[in-house]
Every structure is written in C-alpha cells, then in structure tokens.
N, CA, C and O atoms as a Tripos MOL2 file, in Angstrom:
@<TRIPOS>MOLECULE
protein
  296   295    74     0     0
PROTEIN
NO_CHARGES

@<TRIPOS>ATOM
      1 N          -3.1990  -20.8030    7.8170 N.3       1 UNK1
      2 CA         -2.1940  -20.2080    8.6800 C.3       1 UNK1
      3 C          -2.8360  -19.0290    9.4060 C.2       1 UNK1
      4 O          -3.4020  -18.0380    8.9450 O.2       1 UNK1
      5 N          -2.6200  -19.3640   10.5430 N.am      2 UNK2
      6 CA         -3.2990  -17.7500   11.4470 C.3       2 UNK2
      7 C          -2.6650  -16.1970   11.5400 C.2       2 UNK2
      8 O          -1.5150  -16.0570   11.9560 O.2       2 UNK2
      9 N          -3.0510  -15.6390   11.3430 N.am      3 UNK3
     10 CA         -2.0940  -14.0950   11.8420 C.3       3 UNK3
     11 C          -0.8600  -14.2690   12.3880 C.2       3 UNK3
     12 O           0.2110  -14.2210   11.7830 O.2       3 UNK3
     13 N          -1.1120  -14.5580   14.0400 N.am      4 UNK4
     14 CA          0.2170  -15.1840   14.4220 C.3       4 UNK4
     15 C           0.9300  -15.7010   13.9030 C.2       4 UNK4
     16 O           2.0160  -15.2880   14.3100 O.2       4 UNK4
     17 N           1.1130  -16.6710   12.9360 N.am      5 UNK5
     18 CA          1.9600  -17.4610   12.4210 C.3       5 UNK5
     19 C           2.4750  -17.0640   10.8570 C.2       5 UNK5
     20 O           3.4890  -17.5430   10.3500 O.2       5 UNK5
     21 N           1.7750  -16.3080   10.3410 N.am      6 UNK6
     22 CA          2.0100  -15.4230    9.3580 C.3       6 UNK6
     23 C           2.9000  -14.2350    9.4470 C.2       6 UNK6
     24 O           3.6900  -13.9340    8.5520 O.2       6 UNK6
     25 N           2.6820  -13.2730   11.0440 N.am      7 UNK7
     26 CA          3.6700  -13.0270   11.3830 C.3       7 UNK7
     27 C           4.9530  -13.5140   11.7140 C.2       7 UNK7
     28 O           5.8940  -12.8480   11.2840 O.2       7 UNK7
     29 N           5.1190  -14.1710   12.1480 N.am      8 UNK8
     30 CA          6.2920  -15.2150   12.6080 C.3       8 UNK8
     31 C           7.1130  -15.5800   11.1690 C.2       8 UNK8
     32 O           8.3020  -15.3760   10.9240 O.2       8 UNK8
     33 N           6.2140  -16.1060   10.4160 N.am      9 UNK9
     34 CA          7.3730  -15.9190    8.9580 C.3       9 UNK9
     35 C           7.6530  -14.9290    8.2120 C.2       9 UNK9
     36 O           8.5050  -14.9690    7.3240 O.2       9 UNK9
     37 N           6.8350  -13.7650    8.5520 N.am     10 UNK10
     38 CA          7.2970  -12.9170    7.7650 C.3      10 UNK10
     39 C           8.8370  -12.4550    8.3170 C.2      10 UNK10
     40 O           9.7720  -12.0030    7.6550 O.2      10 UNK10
     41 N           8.7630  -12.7070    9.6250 N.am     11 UNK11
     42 CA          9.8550  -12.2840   10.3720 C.3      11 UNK11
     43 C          10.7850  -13.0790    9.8960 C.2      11 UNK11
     44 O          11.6250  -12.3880    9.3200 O.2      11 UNK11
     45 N          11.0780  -14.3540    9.8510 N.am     12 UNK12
     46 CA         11.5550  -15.5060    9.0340 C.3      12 UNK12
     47 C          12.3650  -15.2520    8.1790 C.2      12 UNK12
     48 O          13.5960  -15.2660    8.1480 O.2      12 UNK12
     49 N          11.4230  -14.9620    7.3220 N.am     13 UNK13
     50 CA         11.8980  -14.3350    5.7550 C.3      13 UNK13
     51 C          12.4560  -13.0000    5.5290 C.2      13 UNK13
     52 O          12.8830  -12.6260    4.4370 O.2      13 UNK13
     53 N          12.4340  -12.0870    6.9050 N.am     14 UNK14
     54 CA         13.2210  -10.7870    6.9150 C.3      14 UNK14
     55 C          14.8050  -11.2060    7.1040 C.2      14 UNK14
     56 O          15.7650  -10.9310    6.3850 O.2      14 UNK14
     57 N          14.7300  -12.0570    8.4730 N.am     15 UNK15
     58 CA         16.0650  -12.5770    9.0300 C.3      15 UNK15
     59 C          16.7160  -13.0280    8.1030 C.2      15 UNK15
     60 O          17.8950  -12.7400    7.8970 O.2      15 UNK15
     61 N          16.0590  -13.7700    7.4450 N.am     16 UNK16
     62 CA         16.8810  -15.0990    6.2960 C.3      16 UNK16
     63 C          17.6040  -14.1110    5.0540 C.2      16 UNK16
     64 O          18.5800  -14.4850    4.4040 O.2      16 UNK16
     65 N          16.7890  -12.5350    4.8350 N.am     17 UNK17
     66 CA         17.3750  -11.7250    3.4610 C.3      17 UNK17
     67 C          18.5060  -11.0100    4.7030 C.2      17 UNK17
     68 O          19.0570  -10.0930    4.0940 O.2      17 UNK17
     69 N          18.8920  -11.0340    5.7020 N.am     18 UNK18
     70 CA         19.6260  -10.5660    6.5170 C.3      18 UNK18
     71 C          20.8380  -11.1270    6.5970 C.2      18 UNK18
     72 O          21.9870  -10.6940    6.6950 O.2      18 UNK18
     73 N          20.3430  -12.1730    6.5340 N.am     19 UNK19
     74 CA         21.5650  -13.4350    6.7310 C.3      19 UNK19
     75 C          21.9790  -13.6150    5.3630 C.2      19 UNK19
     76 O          23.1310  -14.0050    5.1700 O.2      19 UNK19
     77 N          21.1980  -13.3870    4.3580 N.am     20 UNK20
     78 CA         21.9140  -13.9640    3.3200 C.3      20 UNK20
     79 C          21.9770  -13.2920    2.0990 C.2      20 UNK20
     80 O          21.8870  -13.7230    0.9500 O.2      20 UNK20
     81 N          22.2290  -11.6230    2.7430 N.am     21 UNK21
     82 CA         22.1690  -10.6350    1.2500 C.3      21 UNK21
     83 C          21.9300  -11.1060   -0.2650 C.2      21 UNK21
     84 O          20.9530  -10.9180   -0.9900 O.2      21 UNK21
     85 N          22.9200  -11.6580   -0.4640 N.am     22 UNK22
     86 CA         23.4740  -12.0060   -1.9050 C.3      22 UNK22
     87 C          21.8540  -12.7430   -2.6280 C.2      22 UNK22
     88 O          21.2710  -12.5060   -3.6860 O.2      22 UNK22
     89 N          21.5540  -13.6580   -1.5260 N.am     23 UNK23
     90 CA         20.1500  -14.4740   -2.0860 C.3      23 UNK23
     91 C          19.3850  -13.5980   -2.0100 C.2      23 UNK23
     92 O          18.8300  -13.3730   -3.0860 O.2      23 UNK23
     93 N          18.9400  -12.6670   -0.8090 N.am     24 UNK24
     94 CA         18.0100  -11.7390   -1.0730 C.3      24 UNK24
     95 C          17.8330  -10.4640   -2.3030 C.2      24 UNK24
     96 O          16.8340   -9.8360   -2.6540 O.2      24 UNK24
     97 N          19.1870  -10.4070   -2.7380 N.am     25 UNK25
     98 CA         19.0790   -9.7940   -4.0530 C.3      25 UNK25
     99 C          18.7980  -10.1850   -4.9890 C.2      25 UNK25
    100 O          17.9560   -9.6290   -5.6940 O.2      25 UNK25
    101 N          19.5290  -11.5010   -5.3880 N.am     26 UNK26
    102 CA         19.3170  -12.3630   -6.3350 C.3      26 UNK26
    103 C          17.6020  -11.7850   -7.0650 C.2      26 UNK26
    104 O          17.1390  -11.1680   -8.0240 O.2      26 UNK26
    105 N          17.1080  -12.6360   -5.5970 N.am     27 UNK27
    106 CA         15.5320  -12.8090   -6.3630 C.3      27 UNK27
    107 C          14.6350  -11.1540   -6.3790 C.2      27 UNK27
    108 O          13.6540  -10.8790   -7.0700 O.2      27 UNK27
    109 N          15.3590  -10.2380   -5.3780 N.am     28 UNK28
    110 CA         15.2130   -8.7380   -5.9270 C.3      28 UNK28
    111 C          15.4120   -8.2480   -7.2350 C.2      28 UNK28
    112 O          14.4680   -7.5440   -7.5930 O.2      28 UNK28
    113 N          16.1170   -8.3450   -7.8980 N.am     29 UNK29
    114 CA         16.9620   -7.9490   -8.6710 C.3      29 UNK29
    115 C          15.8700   -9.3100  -10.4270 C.2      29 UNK29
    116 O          15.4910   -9.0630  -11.5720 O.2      29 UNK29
    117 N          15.8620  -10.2590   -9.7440 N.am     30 UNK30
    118 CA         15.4590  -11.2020  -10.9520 C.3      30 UNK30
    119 C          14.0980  -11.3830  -10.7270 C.2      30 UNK30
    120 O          13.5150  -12.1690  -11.4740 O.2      30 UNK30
    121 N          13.3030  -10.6640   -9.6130 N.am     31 UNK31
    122 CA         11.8310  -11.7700   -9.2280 C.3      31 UNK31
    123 C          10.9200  -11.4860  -10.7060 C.2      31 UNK31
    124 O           9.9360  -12.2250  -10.7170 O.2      31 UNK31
    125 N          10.9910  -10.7780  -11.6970 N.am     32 UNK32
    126 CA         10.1020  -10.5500  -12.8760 C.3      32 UNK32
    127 C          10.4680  -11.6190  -13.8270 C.2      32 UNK32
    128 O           9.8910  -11.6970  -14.9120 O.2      32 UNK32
    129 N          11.6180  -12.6430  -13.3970 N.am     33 UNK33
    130 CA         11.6230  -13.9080  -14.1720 C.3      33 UNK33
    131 C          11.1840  -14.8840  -13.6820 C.2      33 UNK33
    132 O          11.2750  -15.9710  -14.2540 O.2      33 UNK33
    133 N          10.3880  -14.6830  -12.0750 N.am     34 UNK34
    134 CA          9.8130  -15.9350  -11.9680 C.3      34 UNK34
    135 C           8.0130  -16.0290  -12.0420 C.2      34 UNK34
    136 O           7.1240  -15.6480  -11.2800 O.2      34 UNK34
    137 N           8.0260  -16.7110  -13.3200 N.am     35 UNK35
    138 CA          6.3550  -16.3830  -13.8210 C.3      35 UNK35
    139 C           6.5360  -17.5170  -14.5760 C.2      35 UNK35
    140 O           7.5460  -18.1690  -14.8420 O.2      35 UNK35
    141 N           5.0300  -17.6720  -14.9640 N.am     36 UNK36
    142 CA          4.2510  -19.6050  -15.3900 C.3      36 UNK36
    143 C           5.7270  -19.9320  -16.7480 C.2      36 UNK36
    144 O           6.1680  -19.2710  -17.6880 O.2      36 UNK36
    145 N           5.9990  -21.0540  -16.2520 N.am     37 UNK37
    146 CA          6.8320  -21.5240  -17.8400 C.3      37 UNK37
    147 C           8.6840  -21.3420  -17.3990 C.2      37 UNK37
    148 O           9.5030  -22.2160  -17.6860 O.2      37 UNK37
    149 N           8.9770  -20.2870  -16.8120 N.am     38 UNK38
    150 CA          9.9490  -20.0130  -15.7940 C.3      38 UNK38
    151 C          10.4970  -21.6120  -15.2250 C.2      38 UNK38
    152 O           9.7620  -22.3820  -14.6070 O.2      38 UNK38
    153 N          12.0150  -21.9160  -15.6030 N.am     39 UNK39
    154 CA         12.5710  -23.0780  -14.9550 C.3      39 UNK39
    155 C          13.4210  -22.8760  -13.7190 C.2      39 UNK39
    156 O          14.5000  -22.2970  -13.8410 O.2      39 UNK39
    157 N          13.0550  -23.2680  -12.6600 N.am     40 UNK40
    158 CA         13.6390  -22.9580  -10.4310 C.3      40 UNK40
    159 C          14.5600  -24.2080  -10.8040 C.2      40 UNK40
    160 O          14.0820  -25.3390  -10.8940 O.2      40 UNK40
    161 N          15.9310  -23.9300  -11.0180 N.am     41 UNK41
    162 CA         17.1030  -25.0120  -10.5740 C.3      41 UNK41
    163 C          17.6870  -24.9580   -9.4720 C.2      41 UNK41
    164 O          18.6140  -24.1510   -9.4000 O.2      41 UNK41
    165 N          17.3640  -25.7600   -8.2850 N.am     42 UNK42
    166 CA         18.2850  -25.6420   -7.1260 C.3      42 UNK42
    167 C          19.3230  -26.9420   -6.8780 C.2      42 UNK42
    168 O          19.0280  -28.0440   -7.3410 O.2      42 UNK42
    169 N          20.6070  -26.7240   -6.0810 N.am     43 UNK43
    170 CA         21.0790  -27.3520   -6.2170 C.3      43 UNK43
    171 C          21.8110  -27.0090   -4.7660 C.2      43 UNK43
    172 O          22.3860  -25.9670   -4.4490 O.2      43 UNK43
    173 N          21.6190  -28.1500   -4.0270 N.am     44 UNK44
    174 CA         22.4850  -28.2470   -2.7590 C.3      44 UNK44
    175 C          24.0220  -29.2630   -2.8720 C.2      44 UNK44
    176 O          24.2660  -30.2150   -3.6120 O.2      44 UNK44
    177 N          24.4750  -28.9050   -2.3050 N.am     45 UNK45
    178 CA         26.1100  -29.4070   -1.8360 C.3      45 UNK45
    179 C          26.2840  -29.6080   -0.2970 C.2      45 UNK45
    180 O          25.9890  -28.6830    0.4600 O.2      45 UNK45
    181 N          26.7200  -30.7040    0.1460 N.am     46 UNK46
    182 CA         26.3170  -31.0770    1.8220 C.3      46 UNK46
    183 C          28.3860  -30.7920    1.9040 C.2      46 UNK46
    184 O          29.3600  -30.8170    1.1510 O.2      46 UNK46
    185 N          28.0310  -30.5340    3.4130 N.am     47 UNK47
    186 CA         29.6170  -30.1480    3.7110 C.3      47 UNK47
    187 C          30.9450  -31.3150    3.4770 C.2      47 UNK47
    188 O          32.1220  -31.3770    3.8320 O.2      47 UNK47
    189 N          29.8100  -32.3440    2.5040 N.am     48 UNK48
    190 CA         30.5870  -33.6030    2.3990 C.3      48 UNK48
    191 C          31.6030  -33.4510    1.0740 C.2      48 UNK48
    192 O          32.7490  -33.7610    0.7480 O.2      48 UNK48
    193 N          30.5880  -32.8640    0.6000 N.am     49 UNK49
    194 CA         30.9450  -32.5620   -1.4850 C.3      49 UNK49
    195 C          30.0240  -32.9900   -1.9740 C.2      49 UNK49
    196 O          29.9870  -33.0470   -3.2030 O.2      49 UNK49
    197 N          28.7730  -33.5190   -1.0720 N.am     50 UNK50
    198 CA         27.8730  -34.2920   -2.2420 C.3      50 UNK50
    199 C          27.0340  -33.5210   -3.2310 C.2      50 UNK50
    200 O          27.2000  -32.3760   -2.8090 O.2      50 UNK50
    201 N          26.5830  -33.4630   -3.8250 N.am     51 UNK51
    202 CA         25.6020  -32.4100   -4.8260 C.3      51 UNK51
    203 C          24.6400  -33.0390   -5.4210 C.2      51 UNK51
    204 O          24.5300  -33.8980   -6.2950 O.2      51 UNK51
    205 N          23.7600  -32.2260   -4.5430 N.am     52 UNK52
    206 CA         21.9940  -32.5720   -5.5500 C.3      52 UNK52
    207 C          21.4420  -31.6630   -6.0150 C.2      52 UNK52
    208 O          21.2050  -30.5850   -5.4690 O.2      52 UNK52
    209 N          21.0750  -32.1290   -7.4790 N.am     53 UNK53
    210 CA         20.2750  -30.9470   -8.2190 C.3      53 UNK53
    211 C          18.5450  -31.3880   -8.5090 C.2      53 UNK53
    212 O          18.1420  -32.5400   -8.6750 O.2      53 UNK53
    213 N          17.8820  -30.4070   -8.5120 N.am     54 UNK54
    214 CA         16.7560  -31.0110   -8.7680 C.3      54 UNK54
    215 C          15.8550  -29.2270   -9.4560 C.2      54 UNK54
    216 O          16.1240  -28.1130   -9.0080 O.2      54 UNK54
    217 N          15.0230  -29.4690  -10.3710 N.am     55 UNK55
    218 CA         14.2720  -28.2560  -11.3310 C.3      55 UNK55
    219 C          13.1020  -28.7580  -11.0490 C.2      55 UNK55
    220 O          12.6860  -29.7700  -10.4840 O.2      55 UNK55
    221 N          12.3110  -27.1180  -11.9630 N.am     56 UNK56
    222 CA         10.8310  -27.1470  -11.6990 C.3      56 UNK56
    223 C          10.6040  -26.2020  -12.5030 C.2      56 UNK56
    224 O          11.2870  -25.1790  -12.4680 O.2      56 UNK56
    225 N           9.3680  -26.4140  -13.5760 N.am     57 UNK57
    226 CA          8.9560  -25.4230  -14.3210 C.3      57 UNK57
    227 C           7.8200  -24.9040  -13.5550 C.2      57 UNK57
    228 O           6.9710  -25.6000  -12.9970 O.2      57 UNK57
    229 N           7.8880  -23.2140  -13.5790 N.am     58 UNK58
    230 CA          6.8900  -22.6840  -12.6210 C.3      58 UNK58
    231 C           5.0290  -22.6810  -13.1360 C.2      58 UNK58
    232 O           4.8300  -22.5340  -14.3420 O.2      58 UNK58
    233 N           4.1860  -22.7890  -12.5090 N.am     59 UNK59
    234 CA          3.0830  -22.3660  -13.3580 C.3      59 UNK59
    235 C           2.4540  -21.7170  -12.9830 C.2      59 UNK59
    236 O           2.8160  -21.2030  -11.9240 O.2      59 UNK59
    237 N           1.5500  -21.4270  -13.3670 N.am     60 UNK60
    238 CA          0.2480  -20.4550  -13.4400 C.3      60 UNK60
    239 C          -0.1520  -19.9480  -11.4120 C.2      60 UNK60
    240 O          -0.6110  -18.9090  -10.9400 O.2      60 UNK60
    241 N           0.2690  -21.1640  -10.7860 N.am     61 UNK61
    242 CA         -0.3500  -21.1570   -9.6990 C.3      61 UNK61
    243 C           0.6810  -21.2280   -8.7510 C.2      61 UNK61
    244 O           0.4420  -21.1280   -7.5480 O.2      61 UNK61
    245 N           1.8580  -21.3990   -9.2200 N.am     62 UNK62
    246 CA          2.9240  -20.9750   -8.5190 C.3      62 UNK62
    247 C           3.4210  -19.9220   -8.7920 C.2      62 UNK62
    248 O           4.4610  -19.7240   -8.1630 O.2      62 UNK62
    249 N           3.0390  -18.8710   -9.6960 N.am     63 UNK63
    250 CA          3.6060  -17.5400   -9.8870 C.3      63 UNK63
    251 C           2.2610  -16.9960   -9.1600 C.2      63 UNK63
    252 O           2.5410  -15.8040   -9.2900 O.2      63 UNK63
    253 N           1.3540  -16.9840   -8.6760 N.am     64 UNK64
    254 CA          0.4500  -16.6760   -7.8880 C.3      64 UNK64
    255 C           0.6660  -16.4990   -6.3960 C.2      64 UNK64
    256 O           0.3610  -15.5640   -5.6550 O.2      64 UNK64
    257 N           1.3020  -17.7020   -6.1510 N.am     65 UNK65
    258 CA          1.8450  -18.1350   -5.2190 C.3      65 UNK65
    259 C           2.9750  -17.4560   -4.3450 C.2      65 UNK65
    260 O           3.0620  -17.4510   -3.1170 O.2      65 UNK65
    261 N           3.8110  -16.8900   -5.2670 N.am     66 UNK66
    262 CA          5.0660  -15.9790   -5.3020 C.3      66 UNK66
    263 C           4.5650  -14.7270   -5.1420 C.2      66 UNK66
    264 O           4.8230  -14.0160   -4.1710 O.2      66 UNK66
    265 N           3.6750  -14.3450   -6.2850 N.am     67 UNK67
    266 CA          3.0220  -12.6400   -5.8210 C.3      67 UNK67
    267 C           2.5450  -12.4580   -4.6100 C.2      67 UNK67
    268 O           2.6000  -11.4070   -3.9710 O.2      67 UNK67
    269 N           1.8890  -13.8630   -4.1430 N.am     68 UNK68
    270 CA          1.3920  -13.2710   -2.8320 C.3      68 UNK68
    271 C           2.4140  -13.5390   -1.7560 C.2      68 UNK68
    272 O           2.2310  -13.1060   -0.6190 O.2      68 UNK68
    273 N           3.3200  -14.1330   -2.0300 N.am     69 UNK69
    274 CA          4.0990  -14.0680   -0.9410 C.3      69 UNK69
    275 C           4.9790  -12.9460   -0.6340 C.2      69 UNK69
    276 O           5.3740  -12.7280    0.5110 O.2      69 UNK69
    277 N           5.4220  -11.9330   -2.0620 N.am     70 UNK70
    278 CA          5.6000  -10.7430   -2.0830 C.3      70 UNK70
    279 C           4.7730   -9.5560   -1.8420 C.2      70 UNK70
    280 O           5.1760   -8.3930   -1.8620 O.2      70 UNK70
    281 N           3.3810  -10.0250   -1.5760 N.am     71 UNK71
    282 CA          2.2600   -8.9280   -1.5180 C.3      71 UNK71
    283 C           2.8410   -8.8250    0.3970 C.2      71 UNK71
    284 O           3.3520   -7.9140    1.0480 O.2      71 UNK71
    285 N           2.4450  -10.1970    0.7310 N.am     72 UNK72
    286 CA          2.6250  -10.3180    2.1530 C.3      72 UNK72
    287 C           3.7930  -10.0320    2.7530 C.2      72 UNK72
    288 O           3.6880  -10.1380    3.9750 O.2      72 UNK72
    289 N           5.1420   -9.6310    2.2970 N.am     73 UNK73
    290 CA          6.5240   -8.7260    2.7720 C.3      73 UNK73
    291 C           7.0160   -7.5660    2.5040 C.2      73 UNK73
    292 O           8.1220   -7.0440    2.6420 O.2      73 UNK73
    293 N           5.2830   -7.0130    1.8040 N.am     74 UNK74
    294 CA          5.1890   -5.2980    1.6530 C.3      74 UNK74
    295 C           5.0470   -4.7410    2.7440 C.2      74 UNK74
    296 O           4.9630   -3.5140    2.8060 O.2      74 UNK74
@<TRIPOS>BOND
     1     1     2 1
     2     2     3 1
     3     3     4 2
     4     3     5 am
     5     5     6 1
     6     6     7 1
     7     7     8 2
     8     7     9 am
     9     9    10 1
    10    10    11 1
    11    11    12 2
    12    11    13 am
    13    13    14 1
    14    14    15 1
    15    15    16 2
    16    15    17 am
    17    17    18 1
    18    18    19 1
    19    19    20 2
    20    19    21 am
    21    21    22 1
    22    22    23 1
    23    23    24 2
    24    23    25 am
    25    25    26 1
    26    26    27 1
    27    27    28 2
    28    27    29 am
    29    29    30 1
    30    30    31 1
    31    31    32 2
    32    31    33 am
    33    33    34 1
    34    34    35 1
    35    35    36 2
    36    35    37 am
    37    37    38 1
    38    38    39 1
    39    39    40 2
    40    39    41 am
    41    41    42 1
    42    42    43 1
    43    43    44 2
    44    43    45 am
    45    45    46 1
    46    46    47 1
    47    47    48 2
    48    47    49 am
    49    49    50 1
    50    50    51 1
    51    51    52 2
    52    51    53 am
    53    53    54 1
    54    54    55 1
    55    55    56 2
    56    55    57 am
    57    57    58 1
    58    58    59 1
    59    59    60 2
    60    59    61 am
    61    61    62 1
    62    62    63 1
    63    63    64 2
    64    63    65 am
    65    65    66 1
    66    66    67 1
    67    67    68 2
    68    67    69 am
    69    69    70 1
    70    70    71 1
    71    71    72 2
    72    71    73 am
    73    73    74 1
    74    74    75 1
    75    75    76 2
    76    75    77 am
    77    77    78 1
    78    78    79 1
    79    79    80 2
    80    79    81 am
    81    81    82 1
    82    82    83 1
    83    83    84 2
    84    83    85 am
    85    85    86 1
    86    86    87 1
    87    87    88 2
    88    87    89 am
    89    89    90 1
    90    90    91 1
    91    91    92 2
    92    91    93 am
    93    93    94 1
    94    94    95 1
    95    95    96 2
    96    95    97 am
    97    97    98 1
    98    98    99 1
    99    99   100 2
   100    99   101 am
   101   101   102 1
   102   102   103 1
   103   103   104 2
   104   103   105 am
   105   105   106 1
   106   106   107 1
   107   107   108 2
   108   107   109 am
   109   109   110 1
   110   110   111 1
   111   111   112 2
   112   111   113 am
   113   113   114 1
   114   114   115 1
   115   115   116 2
   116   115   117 am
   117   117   118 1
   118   118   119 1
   119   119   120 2
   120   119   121 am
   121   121   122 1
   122   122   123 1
   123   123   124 2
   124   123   125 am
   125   125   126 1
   126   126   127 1
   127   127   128 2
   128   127   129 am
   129   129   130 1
   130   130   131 1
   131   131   132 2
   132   131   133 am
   133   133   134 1
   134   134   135 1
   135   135   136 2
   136   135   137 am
   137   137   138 1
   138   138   139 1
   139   139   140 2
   140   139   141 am
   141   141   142 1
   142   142   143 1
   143   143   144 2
   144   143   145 am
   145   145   146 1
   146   146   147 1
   147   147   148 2
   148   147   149 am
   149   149   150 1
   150   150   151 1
   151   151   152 2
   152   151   153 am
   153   153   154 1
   154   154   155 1
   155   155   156 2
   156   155   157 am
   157   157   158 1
   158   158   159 1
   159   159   160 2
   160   159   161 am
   161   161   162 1
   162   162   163 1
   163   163   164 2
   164   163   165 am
   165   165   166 1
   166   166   167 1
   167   167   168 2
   168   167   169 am
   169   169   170 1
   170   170   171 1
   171   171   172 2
   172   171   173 am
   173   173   174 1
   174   174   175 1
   175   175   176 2
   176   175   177 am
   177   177   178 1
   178   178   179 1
   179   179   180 2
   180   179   181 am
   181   181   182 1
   182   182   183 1
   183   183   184 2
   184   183   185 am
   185   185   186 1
   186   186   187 1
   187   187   188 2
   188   187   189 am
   189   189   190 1
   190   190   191 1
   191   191   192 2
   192   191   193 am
   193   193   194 1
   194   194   195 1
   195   195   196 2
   196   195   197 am
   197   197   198 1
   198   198   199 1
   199   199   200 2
   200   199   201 am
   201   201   202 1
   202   202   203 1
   203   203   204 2
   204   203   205 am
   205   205   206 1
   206   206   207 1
   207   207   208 2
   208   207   209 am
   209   209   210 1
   210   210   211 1
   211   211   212 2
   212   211   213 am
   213   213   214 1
   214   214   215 1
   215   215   216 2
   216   215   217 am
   217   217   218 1
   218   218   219 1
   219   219   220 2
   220   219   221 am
   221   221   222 1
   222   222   223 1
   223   223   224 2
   224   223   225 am
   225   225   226 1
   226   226   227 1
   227   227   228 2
   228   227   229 am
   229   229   230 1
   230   230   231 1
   231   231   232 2
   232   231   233 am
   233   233   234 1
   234   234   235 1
   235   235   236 2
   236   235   237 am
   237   237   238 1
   238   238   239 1
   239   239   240 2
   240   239   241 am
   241   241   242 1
   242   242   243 1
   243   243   244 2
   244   243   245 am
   245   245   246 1
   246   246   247 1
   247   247   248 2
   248   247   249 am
   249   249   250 1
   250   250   251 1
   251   251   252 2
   252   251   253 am
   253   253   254 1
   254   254   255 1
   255   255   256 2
   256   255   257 am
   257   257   258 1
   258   258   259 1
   259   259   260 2
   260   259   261 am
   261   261   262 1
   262   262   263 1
   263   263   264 2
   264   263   265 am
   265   265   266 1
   266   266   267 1
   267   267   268 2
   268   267   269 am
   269   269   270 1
   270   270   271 1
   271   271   272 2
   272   271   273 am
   273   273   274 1
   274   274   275 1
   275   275   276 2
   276   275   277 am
   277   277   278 1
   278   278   279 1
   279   279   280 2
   280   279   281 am
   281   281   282 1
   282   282   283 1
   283   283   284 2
   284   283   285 am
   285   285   286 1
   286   286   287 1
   287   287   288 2
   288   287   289 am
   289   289   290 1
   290   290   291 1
   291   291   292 2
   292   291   293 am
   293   293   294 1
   294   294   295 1
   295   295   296 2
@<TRIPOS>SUBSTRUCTURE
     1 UNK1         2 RESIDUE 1 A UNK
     2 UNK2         6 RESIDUE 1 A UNK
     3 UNK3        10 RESIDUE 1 A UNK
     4 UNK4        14 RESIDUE 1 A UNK
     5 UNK5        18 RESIDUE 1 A UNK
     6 UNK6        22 RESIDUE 1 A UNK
     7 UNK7        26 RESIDUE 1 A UNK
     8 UNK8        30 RESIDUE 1 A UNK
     9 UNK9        34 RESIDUE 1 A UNK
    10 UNK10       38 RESIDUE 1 A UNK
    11 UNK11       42 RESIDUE 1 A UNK
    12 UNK12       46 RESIDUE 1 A UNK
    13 UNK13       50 RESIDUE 1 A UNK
    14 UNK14       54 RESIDUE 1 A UNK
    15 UNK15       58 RESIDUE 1 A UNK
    16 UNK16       62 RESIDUE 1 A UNK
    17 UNK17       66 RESIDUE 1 A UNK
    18 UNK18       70 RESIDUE 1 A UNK
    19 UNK19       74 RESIDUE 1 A UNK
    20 UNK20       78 RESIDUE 1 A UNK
    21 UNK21       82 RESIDUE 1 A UNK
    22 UNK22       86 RESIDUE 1 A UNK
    23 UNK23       90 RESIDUE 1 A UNK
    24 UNK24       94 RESIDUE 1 A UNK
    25 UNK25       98 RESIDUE 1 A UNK
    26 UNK26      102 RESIDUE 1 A UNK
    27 UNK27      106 RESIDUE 1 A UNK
    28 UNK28      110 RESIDUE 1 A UNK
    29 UNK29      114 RESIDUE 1 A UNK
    30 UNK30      118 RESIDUE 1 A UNK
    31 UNK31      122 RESIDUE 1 A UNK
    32 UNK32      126 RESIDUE 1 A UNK
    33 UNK33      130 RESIDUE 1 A UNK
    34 UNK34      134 RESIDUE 1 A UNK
    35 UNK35      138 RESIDUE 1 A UNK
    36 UNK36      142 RESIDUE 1 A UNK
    37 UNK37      146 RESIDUE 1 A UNK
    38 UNK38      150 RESIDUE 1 A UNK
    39 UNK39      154 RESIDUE 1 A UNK
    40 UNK40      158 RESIDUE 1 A UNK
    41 UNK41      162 RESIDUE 1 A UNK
    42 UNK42      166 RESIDUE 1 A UNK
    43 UNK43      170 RESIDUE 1 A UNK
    44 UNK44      174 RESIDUE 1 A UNK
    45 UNK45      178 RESIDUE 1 A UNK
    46 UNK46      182 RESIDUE 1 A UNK
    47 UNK47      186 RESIDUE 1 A UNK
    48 UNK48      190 RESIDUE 1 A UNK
    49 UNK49      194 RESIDUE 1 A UNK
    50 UNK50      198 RESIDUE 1 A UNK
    51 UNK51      202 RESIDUE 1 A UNK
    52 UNK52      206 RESIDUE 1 A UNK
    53 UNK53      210 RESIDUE 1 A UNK
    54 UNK54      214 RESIDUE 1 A UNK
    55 UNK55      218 RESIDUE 1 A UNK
    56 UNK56      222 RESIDUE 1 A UNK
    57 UNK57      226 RESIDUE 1 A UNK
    58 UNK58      230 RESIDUE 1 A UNK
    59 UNK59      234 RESIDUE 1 A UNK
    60 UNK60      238 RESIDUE 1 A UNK
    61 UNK61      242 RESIDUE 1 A UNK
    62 UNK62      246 RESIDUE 1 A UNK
    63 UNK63      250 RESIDUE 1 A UNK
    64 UNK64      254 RESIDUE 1 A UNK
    65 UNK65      258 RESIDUE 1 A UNK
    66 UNK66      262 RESIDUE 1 A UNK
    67 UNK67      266 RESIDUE 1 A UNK
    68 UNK68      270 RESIDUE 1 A UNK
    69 UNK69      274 RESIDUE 1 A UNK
    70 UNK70      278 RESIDUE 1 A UNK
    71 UNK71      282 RESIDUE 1 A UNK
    72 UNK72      286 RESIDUE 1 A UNK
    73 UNK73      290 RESIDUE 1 A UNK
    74 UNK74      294 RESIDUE 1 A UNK
C-alpha cells in the first residue's frame, strides 16, 4: 500500500469512528482483549431479518496485525 493510500484509510477509519461512536468505543474501551487466542464473533442482520454469524480465534499474527493498525491511527 503506498502513502497515498494509507492516507486515504486512515481517513476511512477516522470517518467510520465518527459515524459510528458506539463501535468506536467498543474496541477503545476493549482493544487489550484482542490478542493471540482471543475469539472476533461478528454477526450481520440484512434489512430483511436475515442473520449471519460467523467467529475467529485471533493469533499471533493477527494481534500484530491490529497493533499496527493502531500504531498507524496514532
């Protein structure tokens, strides 16, 4: 990813904790629980009623992954 485009999401990811307080706290407030072994349950609902759930245990290289994406919205 180039500078440019690194900028561009960081901007992204400012707008999106703008738009969506509550989530941007969430993971404020909890990000020291997401580390290797750590279970990510998400679960969407379409404006139909439908609901999909789907998990993920985090690892080693996805909590890496996360720090730096928090290094990069310092």
């Amino acid at each position: 990813m180039n500078p440019f485009e690194m900028l561009q999401m960081k901007g992204r990811i400012e707008n999106f904790g703008r738009q969506h307080p509550r989530v941007a706290a969430f993971f404020a407030e909890n990000h020291q629980e997401l580390r290797e072994g750590a279970i990510v349950e998400i679960r969407i609902t379409s404006p139909e009623g439908r609901s999909i759930v789907t998990n993920m245990r985090l690892t080693a290289e996805d909590e890496a992954t996360i720090n730096g994406m928090k290094e990069m919205m310092k």
